[in-house]
C-alpha positions in Angstrom: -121.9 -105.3 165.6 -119.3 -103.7 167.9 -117.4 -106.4 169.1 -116.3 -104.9 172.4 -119.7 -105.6 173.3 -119.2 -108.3 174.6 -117.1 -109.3 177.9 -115.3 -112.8 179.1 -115.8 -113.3 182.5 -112.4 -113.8 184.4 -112.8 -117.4 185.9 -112.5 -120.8 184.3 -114.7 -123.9 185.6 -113.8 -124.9 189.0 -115.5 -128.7 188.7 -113.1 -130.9 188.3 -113.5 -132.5 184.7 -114.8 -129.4 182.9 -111.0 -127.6 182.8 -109.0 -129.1 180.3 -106.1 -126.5 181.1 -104.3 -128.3 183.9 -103.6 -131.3 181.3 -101.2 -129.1 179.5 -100.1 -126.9 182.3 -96.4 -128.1 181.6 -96.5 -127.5 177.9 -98.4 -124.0 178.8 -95.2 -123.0 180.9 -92.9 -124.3 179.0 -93.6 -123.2 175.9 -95.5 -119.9 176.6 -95.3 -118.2 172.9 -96.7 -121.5 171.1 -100.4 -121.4 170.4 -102.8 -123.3 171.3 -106.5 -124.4 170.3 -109.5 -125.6 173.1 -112.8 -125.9 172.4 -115.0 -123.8 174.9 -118.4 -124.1 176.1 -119.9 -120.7 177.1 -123.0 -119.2 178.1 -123.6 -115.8 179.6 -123.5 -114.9 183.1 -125.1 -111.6 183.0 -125.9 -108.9 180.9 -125.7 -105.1 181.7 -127.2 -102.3 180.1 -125.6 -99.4 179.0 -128.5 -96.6 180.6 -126.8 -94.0 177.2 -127.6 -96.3 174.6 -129.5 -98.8 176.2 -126.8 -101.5 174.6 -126.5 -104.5 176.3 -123.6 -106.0 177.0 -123.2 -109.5 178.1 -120.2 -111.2 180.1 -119.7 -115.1 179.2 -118.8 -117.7 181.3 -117.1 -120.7 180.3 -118.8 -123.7 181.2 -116.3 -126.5 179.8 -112.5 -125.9 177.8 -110.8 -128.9 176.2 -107.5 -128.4 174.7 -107.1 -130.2 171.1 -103.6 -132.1 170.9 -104.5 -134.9 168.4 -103.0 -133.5 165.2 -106.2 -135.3 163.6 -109.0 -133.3 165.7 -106.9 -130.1 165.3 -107.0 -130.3 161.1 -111.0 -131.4 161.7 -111.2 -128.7 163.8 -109.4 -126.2 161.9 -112.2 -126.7 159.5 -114.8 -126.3 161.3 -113.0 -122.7 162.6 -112.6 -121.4 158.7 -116.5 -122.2 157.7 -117.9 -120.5 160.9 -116.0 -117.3 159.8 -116.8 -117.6 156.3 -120.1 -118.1 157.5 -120.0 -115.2 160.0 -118.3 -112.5 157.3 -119.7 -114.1 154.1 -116.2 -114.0 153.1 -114.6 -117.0 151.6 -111.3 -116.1 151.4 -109.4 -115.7 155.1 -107.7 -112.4 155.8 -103.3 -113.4 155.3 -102.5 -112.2 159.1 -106.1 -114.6 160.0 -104.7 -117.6 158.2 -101.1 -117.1 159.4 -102.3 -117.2 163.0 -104.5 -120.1 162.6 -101.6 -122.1 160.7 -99.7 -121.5 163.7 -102.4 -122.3 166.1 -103.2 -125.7 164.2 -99.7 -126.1 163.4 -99.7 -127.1 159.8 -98.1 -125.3 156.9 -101.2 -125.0 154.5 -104.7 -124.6 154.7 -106.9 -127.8 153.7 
């Protein structure tokens, strides 16, 4: 799996309702180091193919972000984050400099 193979398309959802971003747009500017945590919808917008190696490579779109704020959802959802990677990598213990950066992106001091 070569994760550069896969792109993010550069535009968010123009609908109004399905961009969560400009309900923390104040906290985003003025606090621009803190981390936050959304939940995304995505699907893929197109695919190209690499005529070498005949690898494709798709671009997602995101259809929907939500940021999380409720310290509640964010533990629940912090969760959810560490068994999709265990899941993913089979590994059941989180990489230190992984678990750091989630801490801060959940804002808790321990893992649950």
């Amino acid at each position: 799996m070569n994760i550069s193979g896969v792109r993010l398309g550069g535009s968010l959802p123009r609908t109004e309702g399905l961009n969560g971003l400009p309900s923390i747009q104040d906290e985003l500017t003025s606090e621009p180091s803190k981390m936050h945590v959304a939940v995304i919808v995505f699907d893929v917008a197109s695919t190209k193919v690499d005529t070498d190696t005949g690898d494709a490579i798709p671009t997602i779109r995101v259809r929907r972000v939500e940021p999380i704020g409720r310290s509640d959802d964010r533990k629940q959802l912090e969760r959810l984050v560490m068994r999709a990677f265990e899941e993913r990598t089979g590994t059941t213990v989180l990489p230190l400099e992984l678990e750091d950066e989630l801490r801060a992106a959940f804002g808790n001091d321990s893992t649950e």
